[in-house]
C-alpha positions in Angstrom: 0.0 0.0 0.0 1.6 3.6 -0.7 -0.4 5.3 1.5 1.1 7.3 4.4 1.8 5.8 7.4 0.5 7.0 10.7 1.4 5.8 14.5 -1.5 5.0 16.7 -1.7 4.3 20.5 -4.0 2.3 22.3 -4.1 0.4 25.5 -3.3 -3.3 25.4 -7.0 -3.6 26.9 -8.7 -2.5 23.0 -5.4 -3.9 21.2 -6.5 -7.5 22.8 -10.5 -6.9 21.7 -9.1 -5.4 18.0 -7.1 -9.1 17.4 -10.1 -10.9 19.5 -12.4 -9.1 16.5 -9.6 -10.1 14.2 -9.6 -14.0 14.9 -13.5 -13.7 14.5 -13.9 -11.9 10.8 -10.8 -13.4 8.8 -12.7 -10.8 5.7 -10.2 -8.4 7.5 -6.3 -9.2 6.7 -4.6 -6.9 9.5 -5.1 -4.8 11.9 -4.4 -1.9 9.7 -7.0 -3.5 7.1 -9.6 -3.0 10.5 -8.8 0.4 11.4 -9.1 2.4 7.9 -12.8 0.5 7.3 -13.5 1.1 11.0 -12.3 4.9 10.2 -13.8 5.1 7.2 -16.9 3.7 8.6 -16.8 6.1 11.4 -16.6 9.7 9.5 -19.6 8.3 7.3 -22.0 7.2 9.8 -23.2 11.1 10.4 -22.2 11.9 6.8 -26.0 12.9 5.3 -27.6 10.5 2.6 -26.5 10.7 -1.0 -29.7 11.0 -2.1 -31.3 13.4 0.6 -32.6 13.0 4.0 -33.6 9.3 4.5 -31.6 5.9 6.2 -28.6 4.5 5.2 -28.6 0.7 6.0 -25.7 -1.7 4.7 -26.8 -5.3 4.0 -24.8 -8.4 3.8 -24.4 -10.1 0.1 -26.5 -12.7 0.8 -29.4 -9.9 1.9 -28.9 -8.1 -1.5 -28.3 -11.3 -3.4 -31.8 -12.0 -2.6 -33.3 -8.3 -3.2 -31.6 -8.3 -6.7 -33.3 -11.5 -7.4 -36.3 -10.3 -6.1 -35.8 -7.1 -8.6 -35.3 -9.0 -11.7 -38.3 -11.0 -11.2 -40.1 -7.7 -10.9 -41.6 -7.5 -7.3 -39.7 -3.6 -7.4 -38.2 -1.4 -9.8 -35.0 -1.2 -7.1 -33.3 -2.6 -4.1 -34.2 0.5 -2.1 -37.9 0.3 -3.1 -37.9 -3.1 -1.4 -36.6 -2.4 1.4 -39.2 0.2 1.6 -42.2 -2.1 0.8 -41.0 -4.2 3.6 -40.6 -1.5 5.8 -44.3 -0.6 5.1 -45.3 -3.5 5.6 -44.2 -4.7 8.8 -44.6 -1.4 10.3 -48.0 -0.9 8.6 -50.7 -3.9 9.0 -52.6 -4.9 6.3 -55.7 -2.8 7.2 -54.2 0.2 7.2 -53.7 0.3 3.6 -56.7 -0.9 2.6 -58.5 1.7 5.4 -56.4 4.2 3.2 -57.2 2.9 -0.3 -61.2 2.6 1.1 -61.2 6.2 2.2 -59.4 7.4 -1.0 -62.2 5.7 -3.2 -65.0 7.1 -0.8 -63.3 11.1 -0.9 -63.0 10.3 -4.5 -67.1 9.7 -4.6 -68.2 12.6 -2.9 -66.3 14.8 -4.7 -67.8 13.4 -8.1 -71.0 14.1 -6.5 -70.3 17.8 -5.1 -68.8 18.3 -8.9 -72.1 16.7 -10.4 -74.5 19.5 -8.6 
């Protein structure tokens, strides 16, 4: 790597859990590997959304694997809209969209009838 190199302290106490974390997610090669994603990781996570104010989630491959899948069969035009459909849905029950879609059809009504007089 030809980046620059920097010295870092830290007590043998978070040293012990960094290698601990280490031994556990062999996707990181080094310590140093750790510490720029964990960096990295760390100036983003106030950083505001890319595409304005909203929730930034990261999801394993396997998760997006199966969104992507879920995308080409049609179910959403995008990852993110899926997400957001399950969103709704789970926090959302059933009946509250169709309470929504009644009343929309009902204020549709009487407004055809106020337009008629």
């Amino acid at each position: 790597m030809d980046g620059e190199r920097i010295t870092l302290r830290m007590e043998p106490e978070d040293i012990h859990l960094m290698d601990v974390f280490l031994d556990d997610n062999p996707e990181f090669a080094n310590r140093s590997q750790l510490m720029r994603i964990a960096l990295r990781n760390y100036m983003r996570r106030d950083a505001p959304a890319e595409e304005g104010d909203g929730l930034t989630i990261r999801l394993g491959d396997r998760y997006m694997r199966a969104l992507s899948s879920l995308k080409e069969r049609g179910f959403a035009h995008s990852e993110a809209r899926m997400v957001e459909q399950i969103v709704e849905r789970t926090l959302a029950p059933r009946e509250t969209f169709e309470d929504a879609a009644k009343n929309a059809f009902e204020a549709y009504d009487m407004y055809s009838e106020i337009v008629k007089k």
